[in-house]
C-alpha positions, 0 to 999 in steps of 0.5 A, a space after each residue: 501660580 497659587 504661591 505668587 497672589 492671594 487672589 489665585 484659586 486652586 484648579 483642578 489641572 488636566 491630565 498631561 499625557 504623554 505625546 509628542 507636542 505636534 501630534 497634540 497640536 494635531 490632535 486636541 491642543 487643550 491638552 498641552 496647557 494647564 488651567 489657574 483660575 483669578 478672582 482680579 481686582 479693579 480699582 473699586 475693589 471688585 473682583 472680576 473672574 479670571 481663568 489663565 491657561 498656561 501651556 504645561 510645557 513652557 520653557 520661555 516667557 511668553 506675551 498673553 492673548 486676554 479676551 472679556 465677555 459678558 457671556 461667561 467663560 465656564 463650561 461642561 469642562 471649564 471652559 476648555 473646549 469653550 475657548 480652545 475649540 473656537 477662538 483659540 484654535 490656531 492661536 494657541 498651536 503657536 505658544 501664549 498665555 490665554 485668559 479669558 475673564 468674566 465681565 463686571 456683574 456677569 457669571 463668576 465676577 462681582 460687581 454690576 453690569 451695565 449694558 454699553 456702560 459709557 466711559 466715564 472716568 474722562 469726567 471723573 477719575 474715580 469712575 470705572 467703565 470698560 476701559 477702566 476694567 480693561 486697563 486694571 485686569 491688564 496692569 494685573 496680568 503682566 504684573 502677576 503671571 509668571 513668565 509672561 514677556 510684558 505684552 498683552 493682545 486682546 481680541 473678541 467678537 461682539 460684545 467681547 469686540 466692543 471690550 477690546 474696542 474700549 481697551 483702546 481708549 486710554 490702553 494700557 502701555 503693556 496692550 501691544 495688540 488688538 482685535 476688535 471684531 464685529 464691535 458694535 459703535 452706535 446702537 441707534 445708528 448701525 449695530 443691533 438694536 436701531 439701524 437708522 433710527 428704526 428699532 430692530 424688535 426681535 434682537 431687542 426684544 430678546 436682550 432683556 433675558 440675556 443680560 437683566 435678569 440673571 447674571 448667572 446664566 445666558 438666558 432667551 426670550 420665553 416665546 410662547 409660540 413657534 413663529 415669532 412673526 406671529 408672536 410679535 404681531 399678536 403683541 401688538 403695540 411695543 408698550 405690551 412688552 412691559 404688560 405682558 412679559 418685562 414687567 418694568 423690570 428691564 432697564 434695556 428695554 425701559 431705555 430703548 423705549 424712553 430713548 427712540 430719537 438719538 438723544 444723549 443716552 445715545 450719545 453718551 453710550 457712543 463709541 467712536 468719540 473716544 476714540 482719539 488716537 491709534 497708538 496699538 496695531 489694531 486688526 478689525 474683523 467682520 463678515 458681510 452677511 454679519 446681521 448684527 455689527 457689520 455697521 460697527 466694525 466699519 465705522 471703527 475702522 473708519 474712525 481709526 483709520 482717520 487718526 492712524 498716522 503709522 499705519 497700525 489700523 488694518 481691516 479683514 472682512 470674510 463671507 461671514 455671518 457674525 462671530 463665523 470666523 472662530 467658530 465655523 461653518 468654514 466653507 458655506 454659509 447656508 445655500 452660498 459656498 466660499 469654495 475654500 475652508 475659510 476659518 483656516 484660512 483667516 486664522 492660521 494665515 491672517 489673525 495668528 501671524 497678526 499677533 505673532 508679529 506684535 507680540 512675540 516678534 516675528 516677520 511682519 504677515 503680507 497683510 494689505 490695508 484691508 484684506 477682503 474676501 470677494 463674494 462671487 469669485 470667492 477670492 481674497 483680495 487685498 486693497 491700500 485703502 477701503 474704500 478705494 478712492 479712485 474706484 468710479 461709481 456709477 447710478 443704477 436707475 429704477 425704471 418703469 415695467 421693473 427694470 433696473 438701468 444704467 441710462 437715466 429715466 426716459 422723458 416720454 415715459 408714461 409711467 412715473 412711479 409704482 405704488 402699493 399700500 403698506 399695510 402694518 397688519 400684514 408687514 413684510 417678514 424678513 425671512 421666510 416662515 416660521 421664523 425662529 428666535 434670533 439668537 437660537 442656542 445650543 445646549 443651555 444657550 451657550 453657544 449660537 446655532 446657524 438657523 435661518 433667523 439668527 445668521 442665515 437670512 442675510 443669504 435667504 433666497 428673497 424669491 421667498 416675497 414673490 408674489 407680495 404687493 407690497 414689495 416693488 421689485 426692479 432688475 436688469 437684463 443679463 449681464 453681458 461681463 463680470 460686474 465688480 462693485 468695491 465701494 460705498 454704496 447708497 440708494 436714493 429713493 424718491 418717494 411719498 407715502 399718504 401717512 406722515 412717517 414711514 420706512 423704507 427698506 432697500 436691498 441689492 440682490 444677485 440674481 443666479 441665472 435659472 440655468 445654473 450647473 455647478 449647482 443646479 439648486 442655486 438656479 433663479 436663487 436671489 442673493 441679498 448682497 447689502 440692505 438696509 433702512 431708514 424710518 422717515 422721519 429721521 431723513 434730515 436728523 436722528 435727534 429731531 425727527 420731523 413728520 412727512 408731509 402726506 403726498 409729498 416727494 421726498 428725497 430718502 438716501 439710505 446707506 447701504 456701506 460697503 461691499 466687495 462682490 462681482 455679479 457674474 456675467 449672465 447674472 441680473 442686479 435686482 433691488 427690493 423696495 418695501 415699507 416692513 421688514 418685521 420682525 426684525 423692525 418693529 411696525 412704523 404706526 405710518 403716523 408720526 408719533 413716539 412709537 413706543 407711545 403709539 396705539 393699536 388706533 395709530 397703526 394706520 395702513 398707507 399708499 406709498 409711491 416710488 418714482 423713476 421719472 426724469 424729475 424723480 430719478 430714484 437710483 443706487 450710487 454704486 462703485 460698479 465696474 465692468 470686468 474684461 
């Protein structure tokens, strides 16, 4: 390859040695290819590095799977078991060109990174963005890799995925395929750093060591204590994060908080505006219990599937935490078993014959619109359209005594609401202590590690808050038979607080039975099955926020989208209500105020009411149907 470009580098290649192509497929893959390395240029003239990995044994022109980050491609041995090991596992057994490429500004490749880079080159065509990267590194490819057949696939998983998602706007002719997974869409509305207008602290805390100070590492926050729950109360108010440790040196942490409503950095930054056609098969992958992009990844979905007129959009979601399906565990996450080894499953039966099809020409997979993995019988299901539209949804009312019901609120009951003080000095953690940093890592920060903040406490046993004042806490009976929820779901809560804002956080929770015998340590566990939040004052819009009116009722929809799970017979429903959830959102002052200006004196501890009376029916909107 060196003889065909100028921008080739010599590379040292493995040693081939001499088996039989099957027992190297069963035995390490990454000895069957051979690795060249790029430095490919983008119409600026910046060159972004690149490593092409081609099999040693080619005999006939094969497509190119091609995936960006921002992460870095190199490795202990450069790169192989990086890649081989993880996203190309199975991929790879089947024959193609695999190139991985380090994004503008990261690692090896020149340029500047800018964090969610907008697309600008629609206003200007002189402009580059990650679609124009994108679309140049592709044109590059199929133009300077020998033996390639001319079609290109590309696939990742958050911000990777978010690369492939902006591949898609304006793609190149020769893009045939894309895999999108756990891509973020809007930051401030449902991806990792806002959810609802309420600022996820420790993930955006944290971004700041990753991306801007060094671009040659993959570097995490500097705590100076174990338990970041104490670490970011004894920060005190945001405006310390500067003083103490940024410095004012990051432009992610300067934008979030000179941008805490969603005004036009946000909307710039969107996504889902540019996506206007769907021209490419596209496979969009997530998990349920995925803490950073779930939100994302459907709202891509959505907005596909809005403008698909050929059926080319297709949706996978697995029992997950982010970015599980490439790199394990496969058959459990935490304490919750799949009963199956779900990673095979997804990319040996979903994801490689996807691409084979596309790229290569082989019988299309039996892949349904959506093909989801159902928590709590642990089956895969496949579904014409997601989410159902002839799915009935049924109101799970809060009632007094704690009680979760499906028959409304009685007239004569004496209670109508239940109320606690949500005081930011002591806000609800969530997960349980000590909690670790969120985006934990192996050795030199490569690679995430499954501890409890960063992946597990998605499926943390939520008996962790028991005893809390609080956190409201409402269930129902037994269940007399299977309970399917496949839908959209919404939690409406009525309430008031004695401040002018607050939060209001809601989650759906499966609760096991005491008496559990296929695994006795899960009797009584609470499994959070969807949650989310909403700060207050973004109730009517998230460009103007408007203070609430102190005692005031006031009506809270909160969007918990999606889920496909069946509550088991003798199982109960519980839902959560509660104003913190720190440190994963920072504290609401419970004073309407620009939060990043706020005070240690504007922190003010409120009185908040809930109600389930006949006027005030707080309740969850759920696609909930008996099974017989």
């Amino acid at each position: 390859m060196a003889d065909r470009s100028p921008y080739l580098v010599p590379a040292i290649l493995v040693i081939l040695l001499s088996m039989p192509a099957a027992a190297v497929a069963e035995q390490d893959i990454k000895l069957a290819y051979q690795k060249s390395e790029a430095m490919v240029p983008m119409r600026d003239g910046v060159r972004l590095y690149t490593q092409i990995y081609t099999p040693k044994q080619q005999s006939t022109k094969l497509p190119i799977l091609f995936l960006r980050t921002p992460y870095g491609i190199s490795g202990e041995d450069g790169g192989f078991t990086r890649h081989f090991d993880t996203t190309f596992k199975e991929l790879a057994k089947e024959g193609y060109l695999i190139v991985v490429q380090d994004a503008r500004g990261r690692h090896k490749s020149e340029g500047k990174f800018e964090w969610n880079r907008p697309v600008r080159h629609h206003r200007d065509p002189k402009a580059i963005d990650a679609s124009t990267d994108a679309y140049d590194s592709i044109d590059w490819l199929v133009k300077n890799i020998p033996n390639n057949n001319g079609r290109v696939g590309m696939l990742g998983v958050s911000y990777p995925g978010w690369y492939v998602t902006m591949a898609l706007v304006d793609p190149h002719p020769a893009l045939k395929a894309a895999s999108p997974q756990a891509s973020p869409s809007d930051y401030f509305i449902g991806d990792d750093f806002f959810h609802f207008g309420a600022f996820r602290l420790q993930p955006s805390a944290e971004l700041p060591y990753l991306f801007d100070f060094d671009a040659s590492t993959n570097a995490r926050f500097p705590y100076d204590q174990i338990d970041c729950y104490e670490f970011f109360l004894d920060l005190g108010p945001l405006s310390n994060m500067n003083r103490k440790y940024l410095n004012n040196v990051s432009p992610t942490w300067d934008n979030f908080m000179e941008h805490d409503t969603y005004d036009e950095y946000w909307v710039e930054g969107g996504t889902l505006p540019h996506l206007t056609s769907v021209t490419v098969p596209t496979l969009n992958v997530v998990g349920w219990w995925d803490a950073e992009n779930l939100g994302g990844a459907l709202d891509i979905y959505d907005k596909l599937e809005s403008l698909d007129k050929k059926n080319l959009n297709q949706l996978v979601v697995g029992p997950w935490a982010h970015g599980q399906w490439y790199r394990g565990p496969a058959e459990n996450l935490g304490a919750y078993d799949f009963g199956s080894d779900t990673v095979v499953h997804y990319q040996a039966n979903i994801e490689a014959p996807f691409f084979a099809h596309h790229l290569k020409g082989t019988p299309a997979p039996k892949l349904g619109e959506a093909t989801l993995f159902q928590t709590g019988t642990n089956k895969w299901k496949q579904y014409p359209k997601w989410p159902p539209t002839d799915q009935p949804t049924t109101k799970l009312y809060l009632q007094p005594d704690r009680k979760l019901s499906f028959d409304p609120p009685a007239e004569d009951a004496v209670e109508e609401y239940a109320s606690y003080t949500s005081d930011p000095e002591n806000p609800v953690p969530y997960s349980a202590r000590p909690i670790m940093g969120f985006w934990n890592g192996l050795k030199d920060f490569k690679e995430p590690r499954f501890d409890r903040a960063g992946k597990l406490w998605k499926v943390e046993d939520q008996r962790f808050v028991d005893g809390r004042p609080d956190v409201l806490t409402f269930v129902t009976e037994p269940l007399e038979s299977d309970m399917e929820l496949a839908g959209h779901l919404e939690a409406v809560l009525y309430a008031s607080t004695s401040g002018t804002d607050s939060d209001w956080v809601v989650k759906l929770i499966d609760v096991y039975p005491e008496q559990y015998p296929a695994k006795p340590e899960m009797g009584g566990y609470q499994l959070m099955i969807a949650d989310d939040v909403l700060r207050g004052k973004f109730r009517n819009s998230f460009s103007k926020p408007e203070p609430l009116v102190p005692g005031e009722v006031t009506e809270f929809a909160i969007n918990l989208r999606t889920r496909n799970h069946v509550f088991r017979k003798g199982h109960r429903i519980m839902v959560q209500v509660q104003s913190s959830w720190f440190p994963l959102i920072d504290r609401n002052p419970q004073t309407f105020i620009d939060i990043p200006q706020a005070t240690e004196e504007d922190y003010q501890s409120a009185e908040q009411r809930v109600y389930f009376s006949t006027k005030y029916p707080s309740h969850l909107v759920l696609p909930l149907n008996p099974l017989h």
